[in-house]
SEMAR-39110 format. One record per residue (C-alpha): residue in three letters; x, z, y. Coordinates in pm, whole numbers, padded with zeros to 5 digits, always signed. Example, Ala and Ser with C-alpha at 12.3 -4.5 7.8 and 13.67 -1.06 7.14 Angstrom:
ALA+01230+00780-00450;SER+01367+00714-00106;
This chain:
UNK+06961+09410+19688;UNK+06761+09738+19767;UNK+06458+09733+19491;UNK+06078+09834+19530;UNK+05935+10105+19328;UNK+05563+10126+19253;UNK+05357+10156+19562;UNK+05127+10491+19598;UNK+04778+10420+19677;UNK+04646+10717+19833;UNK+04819+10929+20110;UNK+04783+11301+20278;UNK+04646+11330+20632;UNK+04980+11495+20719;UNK+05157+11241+20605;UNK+04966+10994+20765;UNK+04963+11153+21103;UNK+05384+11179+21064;UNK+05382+10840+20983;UNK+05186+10728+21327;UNK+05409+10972+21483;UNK+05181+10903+21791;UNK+05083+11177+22089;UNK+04727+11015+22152;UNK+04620+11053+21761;UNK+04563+11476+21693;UNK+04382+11646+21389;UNK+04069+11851+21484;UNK+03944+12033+21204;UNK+04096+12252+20967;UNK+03978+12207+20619;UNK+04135+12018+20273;UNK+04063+11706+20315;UNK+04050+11470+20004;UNK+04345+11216+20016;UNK+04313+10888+20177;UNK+04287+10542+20039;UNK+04548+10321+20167;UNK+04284+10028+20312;UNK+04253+09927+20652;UNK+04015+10140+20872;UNK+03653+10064+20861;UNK+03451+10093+21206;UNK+03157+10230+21278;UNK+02854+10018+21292;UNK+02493+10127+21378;UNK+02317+09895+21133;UNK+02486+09845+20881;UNK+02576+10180+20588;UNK+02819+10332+20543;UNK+03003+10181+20303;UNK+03403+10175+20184;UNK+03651+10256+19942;UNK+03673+10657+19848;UNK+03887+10838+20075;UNK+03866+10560+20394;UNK+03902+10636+20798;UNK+03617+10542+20938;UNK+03682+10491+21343;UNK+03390+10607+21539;UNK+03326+10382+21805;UNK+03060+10468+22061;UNK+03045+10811+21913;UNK+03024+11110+22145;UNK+03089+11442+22004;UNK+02805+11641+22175;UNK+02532+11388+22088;UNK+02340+11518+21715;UNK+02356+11158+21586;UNK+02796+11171+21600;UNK+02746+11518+21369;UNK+02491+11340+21160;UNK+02721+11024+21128;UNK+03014+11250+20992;UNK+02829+11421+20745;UNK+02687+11070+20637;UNK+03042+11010+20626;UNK+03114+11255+20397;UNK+02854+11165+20106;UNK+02949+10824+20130;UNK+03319+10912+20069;UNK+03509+10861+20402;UNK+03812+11091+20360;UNK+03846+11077+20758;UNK+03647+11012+21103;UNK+03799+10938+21447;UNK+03691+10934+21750;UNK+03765+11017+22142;UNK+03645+11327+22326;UNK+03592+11225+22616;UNK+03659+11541+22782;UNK+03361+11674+22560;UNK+03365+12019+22361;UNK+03419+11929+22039;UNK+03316+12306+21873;UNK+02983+12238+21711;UNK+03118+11846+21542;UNK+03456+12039+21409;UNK+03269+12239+21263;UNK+03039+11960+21064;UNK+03366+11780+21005;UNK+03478+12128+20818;UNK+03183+12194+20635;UNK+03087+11806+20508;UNK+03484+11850+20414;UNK+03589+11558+20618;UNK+03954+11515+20862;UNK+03796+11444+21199;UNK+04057+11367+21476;UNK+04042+11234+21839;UNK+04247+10969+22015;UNK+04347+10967+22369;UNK+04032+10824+22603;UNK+04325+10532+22690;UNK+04426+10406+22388;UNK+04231+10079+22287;UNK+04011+10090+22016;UNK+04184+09778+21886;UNK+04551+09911+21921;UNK+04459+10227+21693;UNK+04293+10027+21446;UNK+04642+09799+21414;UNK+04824+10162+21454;UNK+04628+10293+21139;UNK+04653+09994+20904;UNK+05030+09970+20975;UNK+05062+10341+20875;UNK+04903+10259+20571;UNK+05015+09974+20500;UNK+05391+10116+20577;UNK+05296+10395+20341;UNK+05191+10179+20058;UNK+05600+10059+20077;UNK+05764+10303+19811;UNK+06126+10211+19969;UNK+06256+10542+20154;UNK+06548+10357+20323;UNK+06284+10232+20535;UNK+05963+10438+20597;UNK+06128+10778+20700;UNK+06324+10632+20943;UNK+06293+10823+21297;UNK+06002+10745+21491;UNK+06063+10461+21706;UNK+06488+10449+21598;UNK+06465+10041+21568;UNK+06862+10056+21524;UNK+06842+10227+21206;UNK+06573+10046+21100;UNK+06783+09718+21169;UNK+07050+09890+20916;UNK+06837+09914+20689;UNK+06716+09550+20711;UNK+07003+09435+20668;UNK+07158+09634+20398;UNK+06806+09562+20192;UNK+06817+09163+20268;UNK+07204+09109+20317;UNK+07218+08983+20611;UNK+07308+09069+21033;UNK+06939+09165+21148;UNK+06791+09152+21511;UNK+06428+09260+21563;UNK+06282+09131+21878;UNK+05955+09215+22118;UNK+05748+08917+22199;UNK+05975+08831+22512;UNK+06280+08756+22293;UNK+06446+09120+22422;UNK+06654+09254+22149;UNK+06496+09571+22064;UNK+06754+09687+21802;UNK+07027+09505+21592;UNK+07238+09582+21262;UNK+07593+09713+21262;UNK+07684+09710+20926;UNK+08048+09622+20905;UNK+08121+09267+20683;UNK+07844+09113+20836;UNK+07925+08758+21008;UNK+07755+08661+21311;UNK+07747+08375+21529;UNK+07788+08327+21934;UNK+07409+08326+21961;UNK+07376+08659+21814;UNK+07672+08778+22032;UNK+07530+08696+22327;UNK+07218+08802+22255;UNK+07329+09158+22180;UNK+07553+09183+22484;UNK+07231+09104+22722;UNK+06967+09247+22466;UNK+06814+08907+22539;UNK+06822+08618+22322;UNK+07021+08312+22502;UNK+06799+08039+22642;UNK+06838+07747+22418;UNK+06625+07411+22416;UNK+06516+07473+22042;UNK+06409+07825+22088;UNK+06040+07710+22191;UNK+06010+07527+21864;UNK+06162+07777+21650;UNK+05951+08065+21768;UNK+05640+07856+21735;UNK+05715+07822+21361;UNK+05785+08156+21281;UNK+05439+08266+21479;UNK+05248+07986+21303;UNK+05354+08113+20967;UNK+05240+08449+20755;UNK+05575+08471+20554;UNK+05908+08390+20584;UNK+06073+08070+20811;UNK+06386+07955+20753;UNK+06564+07859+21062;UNK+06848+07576+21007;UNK+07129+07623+21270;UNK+07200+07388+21551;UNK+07530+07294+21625;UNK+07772+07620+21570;UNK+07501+07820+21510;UNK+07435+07977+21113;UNK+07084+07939+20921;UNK+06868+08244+20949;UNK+06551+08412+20778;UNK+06292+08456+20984;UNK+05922+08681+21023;UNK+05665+08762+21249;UNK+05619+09093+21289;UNK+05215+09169+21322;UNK+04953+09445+21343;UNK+04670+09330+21188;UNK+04643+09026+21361;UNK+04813+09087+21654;UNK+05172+08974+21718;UNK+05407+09248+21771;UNK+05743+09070+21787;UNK+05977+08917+21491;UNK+06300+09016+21251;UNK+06605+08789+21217;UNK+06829+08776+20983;UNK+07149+08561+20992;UNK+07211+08377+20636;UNK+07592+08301+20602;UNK+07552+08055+20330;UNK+07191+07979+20357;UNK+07180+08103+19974;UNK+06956+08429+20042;UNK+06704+08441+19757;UNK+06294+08479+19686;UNK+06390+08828+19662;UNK+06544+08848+19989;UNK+06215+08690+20158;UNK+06010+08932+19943;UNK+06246+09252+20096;UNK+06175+09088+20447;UNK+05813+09066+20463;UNK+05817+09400+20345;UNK+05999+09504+20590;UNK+05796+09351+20878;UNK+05520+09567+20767;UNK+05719+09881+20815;UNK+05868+09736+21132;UNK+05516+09659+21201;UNK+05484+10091+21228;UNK+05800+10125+21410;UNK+05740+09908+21679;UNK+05397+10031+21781;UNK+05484+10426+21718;UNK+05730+10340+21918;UNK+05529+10212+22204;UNK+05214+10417+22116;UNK+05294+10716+22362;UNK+05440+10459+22662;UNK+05117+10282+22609;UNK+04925+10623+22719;UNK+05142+10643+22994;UNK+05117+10303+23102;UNK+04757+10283+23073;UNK+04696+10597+23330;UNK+04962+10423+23566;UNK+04797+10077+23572;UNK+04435+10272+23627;UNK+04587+10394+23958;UNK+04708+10102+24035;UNK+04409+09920+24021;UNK+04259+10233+24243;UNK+04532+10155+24513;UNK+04513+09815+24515;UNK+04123+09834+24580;UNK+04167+10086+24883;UNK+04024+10350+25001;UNK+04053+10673+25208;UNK+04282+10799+24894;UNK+04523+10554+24865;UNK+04799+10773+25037;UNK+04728+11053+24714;UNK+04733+10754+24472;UNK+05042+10589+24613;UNK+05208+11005+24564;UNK+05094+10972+24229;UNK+05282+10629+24102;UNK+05589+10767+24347;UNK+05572+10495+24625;UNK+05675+10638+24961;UNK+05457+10577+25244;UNK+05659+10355+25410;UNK+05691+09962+25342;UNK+05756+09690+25370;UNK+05473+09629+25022;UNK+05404+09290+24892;UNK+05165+09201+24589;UNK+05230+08895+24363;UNK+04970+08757+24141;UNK+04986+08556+23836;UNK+04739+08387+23669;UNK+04679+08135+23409;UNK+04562+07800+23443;UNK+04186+07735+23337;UNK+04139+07775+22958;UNK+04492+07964+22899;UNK+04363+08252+22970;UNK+04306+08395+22609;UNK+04341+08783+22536;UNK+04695+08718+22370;UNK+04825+08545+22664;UNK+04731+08766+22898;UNK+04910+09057+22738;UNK+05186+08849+22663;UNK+05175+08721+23021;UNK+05178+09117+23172;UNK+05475+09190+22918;UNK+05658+08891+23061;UNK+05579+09044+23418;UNK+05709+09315+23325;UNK+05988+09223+23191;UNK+06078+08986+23478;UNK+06013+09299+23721;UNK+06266+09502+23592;UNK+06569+09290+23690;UNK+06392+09292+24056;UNK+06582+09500+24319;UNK+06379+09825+24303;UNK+06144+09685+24046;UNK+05810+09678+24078;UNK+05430+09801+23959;UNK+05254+09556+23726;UNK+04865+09592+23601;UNK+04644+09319+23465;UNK+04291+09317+23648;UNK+04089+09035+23429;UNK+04263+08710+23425;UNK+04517+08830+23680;UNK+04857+09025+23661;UNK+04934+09152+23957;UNK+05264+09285+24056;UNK+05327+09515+24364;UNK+05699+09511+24506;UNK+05852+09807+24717;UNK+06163+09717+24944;UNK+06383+09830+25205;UNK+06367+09488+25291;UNK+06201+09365+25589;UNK+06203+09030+25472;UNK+06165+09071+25072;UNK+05968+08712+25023;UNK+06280+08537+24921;UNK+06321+08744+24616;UNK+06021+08759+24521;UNK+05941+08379+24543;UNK+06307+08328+24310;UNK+06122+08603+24038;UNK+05770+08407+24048;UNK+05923+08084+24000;UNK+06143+08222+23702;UNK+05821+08377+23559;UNK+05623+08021+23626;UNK+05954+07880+23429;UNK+05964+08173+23174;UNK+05588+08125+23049;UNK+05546+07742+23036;UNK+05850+07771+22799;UNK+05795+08041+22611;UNK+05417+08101+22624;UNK+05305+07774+22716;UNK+05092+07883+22966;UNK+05102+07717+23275;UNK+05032+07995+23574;UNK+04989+07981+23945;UNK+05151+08277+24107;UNK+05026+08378+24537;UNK+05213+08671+24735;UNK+05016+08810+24983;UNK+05160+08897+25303;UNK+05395+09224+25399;UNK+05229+09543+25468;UNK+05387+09839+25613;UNK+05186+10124+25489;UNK+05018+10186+25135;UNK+04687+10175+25302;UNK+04732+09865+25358;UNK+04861+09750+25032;UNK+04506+09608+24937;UNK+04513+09330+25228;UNK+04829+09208+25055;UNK+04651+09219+24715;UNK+04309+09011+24849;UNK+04550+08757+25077;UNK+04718+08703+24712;UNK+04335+08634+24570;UNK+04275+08430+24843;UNK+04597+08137+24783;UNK+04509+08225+24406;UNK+04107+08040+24495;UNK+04266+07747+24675;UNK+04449+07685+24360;UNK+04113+07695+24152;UNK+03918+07506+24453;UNK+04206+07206+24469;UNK+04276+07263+24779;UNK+04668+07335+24700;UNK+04859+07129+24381;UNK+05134+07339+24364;UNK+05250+07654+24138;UNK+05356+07885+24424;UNK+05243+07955+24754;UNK+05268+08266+24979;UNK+05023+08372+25230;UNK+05264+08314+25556;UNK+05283+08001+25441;UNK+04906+07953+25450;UNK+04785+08155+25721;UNK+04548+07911+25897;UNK+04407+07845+25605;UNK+04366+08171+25503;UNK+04237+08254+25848;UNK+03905+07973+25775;UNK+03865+08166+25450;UNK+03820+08477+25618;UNK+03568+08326+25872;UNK+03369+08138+25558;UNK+03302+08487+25425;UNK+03205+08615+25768;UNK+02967+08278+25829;UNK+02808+08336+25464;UNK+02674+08656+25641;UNK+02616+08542+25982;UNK+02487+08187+25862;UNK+02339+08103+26230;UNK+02698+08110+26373;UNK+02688+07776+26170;UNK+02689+07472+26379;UNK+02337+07297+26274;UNK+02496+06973+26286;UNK+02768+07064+26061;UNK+02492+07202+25804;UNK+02282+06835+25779;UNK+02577+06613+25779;UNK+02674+06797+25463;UNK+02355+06847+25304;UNK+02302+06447+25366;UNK+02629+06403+25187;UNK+02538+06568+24899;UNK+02206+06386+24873;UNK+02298+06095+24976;UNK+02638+06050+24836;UNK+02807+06026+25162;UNK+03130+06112+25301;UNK+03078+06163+25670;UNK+03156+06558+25645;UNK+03496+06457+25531;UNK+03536+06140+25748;UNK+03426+06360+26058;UNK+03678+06657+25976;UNK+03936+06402+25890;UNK+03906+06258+26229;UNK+03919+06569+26418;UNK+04191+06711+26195;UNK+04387+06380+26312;UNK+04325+06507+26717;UNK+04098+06206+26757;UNK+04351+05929+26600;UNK+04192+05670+26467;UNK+04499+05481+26341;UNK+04578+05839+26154;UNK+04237+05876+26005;UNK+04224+05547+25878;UNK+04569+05598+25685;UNK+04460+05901+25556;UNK+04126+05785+25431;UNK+04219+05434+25344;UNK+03966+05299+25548;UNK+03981+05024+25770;UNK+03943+05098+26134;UNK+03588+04910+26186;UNK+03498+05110+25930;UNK+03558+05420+26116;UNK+03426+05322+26440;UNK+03106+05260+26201;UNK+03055+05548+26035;UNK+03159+05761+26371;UNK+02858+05613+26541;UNK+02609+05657+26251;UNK+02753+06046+26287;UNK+02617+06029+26661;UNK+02333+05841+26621;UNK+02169+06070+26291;UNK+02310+06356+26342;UNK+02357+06368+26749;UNK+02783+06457+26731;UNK+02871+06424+27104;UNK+03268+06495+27090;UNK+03243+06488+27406;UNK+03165+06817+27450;UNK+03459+07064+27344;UNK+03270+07362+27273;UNK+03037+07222+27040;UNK+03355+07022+26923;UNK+03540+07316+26828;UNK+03245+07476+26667;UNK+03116+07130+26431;UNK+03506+07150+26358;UNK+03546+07487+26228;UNK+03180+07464+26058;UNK+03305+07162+25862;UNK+03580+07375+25710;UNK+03383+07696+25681;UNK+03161+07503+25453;UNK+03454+07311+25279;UNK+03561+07658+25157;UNK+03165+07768+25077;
């Protein structure tokens, strides 16, 4: 078993900056910094002082280097004993604040306009917190080299090691020779995915629930494992595995492994930090195509989609009250994830409490695939999110220009989910056309409202103060071509009843059905407002 020296408690801004490792993160100003105090960032905040531990990083939200008050912040920075500032340019000059930053004898540096200011805080405190580890064998690994960092797990603890993303993809695995392993782990490393077994949800639920170390009894053939979630701050970042032969690895072993999540911790979002960039300025024109315009073609050029479908967009989204900040990332990694075994793949983006996914085929007819991934993902995420999701395609399109009516057909199925006008998980909008088709004309009669037939209008404004149910009696009947044997069946009435309530419908509200033009119209009307 590897020991632990004596942890350092201050660190270099070199240092730190090689331990980030991370393109979006770059030094600004050229003096001597003091060293810096391995605590987690503090962040700026207007009213309150400035007030931390000698040599902290403060990060500089809402701070914009060509106003005076960022320059006076810095230097206030300074006396107080901040050892470093961050902050985002903002395609801003930054001359005149570098040069505070020098003088006050502060490290200012900038972070890409795209990174979150939430995934640089959990970036910096995993640095430090990495940094605070004295064990070599594990914090100058290579940026982002989870295999080697797997080696070292399990030469440390003494055990096989898999470390895993949030989606239970093997992101790197031990080698060491000696090592036993099991079927499970066998599989999993031949698919980089870890089998689908009915205790998996309840395993991974324990390890998340816990802040240390779960030990995993085997089921059936399987052997006992050690366990941790791997974190950044509080976010969840994935977990290590370790297999336990024997199930006699000791206190010390747990106390090597929840070290090690913390440098893993660094690994795993270094290792991401720079695709995150990327990813960020691809989902931004994403969002820009699928909202249309007279630049979609350019914007299509610039995520490398010919010009030329057939396109279809997919949306996901969470039932009501699942849709929590966690899930939602979650849900886009499982997307994504999902995506990439897709013929061709496909362009994911989350646009509030929808992901949306764009597919690309050769395919004239690509809804068949697509359907088989969205029910997967529906499968994947009650299992191993527990979120229950409702997933719409919209229909083909043939040109990107187009690739926006695909996107608000997929909104559209998406509301008749929310409006309970459709119980199950999937639906595409071929399958829903008509229906889409009265959607369509409900926002054009919101902005025409006189196309409205007044009858319509006062049968369902009596409803809703009177707590009737002709507007739904009326449309069932006409739905049912004028069957009364049908519309008694489907509204469990009994047939006097209907006769009844049809003549009260003539007699208040003069409905002559009679006439087919004004038939047609009271018909349409009464779904138009349905939808309203």
């Amino acid at each position: 078993m590897t020991s632990i020296a004596t942890a350092p408690d201050s660190i270099t801004i070199h240092a730190l900056l090689r331990a980030m490792a991370s393109p979006a993160i770059t030094l600004r100003s050229h003096g001597a910094p003091p060293k810096l105090s391995l605590v987690s960032p503090a962040l700026f905040d207007p009213y309150s002082e400035l007030e931390a531990p000698a040599g902290s990083i403060l990060l500089g939200l809402g701070l914009l280097p060509v106003e005076p008050k960022t320059i006076e912040i810095i230097r206030k920075a300074a006396v107080a004993g901040f050892g470093a500032v961050i902050i985002k340019q903002y395609g801003r000059e930054l001359g005149a604040t570098i040069a505070a930053a020098d003088q006050a004898g502060i490290a200012l540096l900038t972070v890409d306009d795209e990174m979150g200011w939430l995934q640089l805080d959990a970036l910096v405190g995993s640095a430090l917190n990495a940094s605070a580890e004295a064990d070599s064998s594990l914090s100058t690994l290579g940026v982002g080299d989870l295999f080697a960092l797997a080696n070292a797990i399990a030469a440390m603890v003494g055990g096989a090691t898999t470390i895993e993303n949030l989606q239970e993809q093997i992101l790197g695995y031990s080698t060491l020779p000696h090592q036993p392993i099991d079927d499970d782990r066998r599989h999993g490393i031949l698919g980089r995915q870890v089998p689908f077994l009915p205790e998996n949800a309840a395993q991974y639920a324990s390890v998340f629930r816990s802040r240390s170390v779960v030990r995993i009894k085997g089921v059936g053939d399987a052997l006992d494992r050690l366990a941790i979630a791997v974190r950044a701050g509080k976010e969840p970042l994935g977990s290590i595995w370790v297999v336990d032969v024997n199930g006699d690895l000791d206190p010390a072993a747990e106390q090597a492994l929840v070290r090690a999540a913390d440098i893993a911790a660094l690994h795993m979002l270094r290792a991401r930090s720079a695709y995150d960039v990327a990813r960020q300025q691809r989902a931004d024109l994403l969002r820009k195509l699928m909202d249309g315009g007279d630049d979609a073609t350019l914007v299509a050029e610039q995520l490398g989609l010919r010009r030329s479908g057939p396109f279809v967009v997919a949306a996901f989204q969470p039932a009501m009250g699942q849709a929590s900040e966690m899930a939602l990332t979650r849900l886009l990694d499982l997307v994504i994830t999902e995506c990439e075994t897709h013929r061709g793949g496909a362009h994911c983006v989350l646009v509030g409490t929808t992901v949306y996914a764009l597919f690309a085929s050769t395919d004239p007819s690509p809804f068949g695939p697509v359907e088989a991934l969205a029910r997967r993902v529906t499968e994947r995420s009650r299992v191993s999110l527990a979120v229950d999701l409702r997933v719409a395609t919209g229909s083909a399109v043939m040109t990107v220009t187009d690739i926006n009516r695909s996107r608000r057909e997929a909104d559209m199925v998406l509301f008749m989910f929310t409006s309970g006008h459709d119980s199950s998980a999937y639906a595409c909008a071929q399958d829903v056309r008509s229906r889409l088709a009265l959607l369509e004309l409900a926002s054009h009669f919101r902005k025409l409202p006189h196309l409205l037939s007044p009858a319509a209008g006062k049968i369902v404004a009596n409803d809703a103060e009177s707590n009737t149910e002709y507007a739904k009696t009326l449309r069932t009947y006409l739905d049912c071509s004028r069957d009364s044997a049908r519309t008694s069946a489907a509204l469990s009435l009994h047939q006097n009843t209907l006769r009844y309530r049809l003549k009260r419908l003539r007699d208040l509200f003069g409905v002559d059905l009679d006439q087919p033009e004004d038939t047609l119209l009271l018909w349409l009307s009464l779904h138009v407002l349905e939808f309203s």
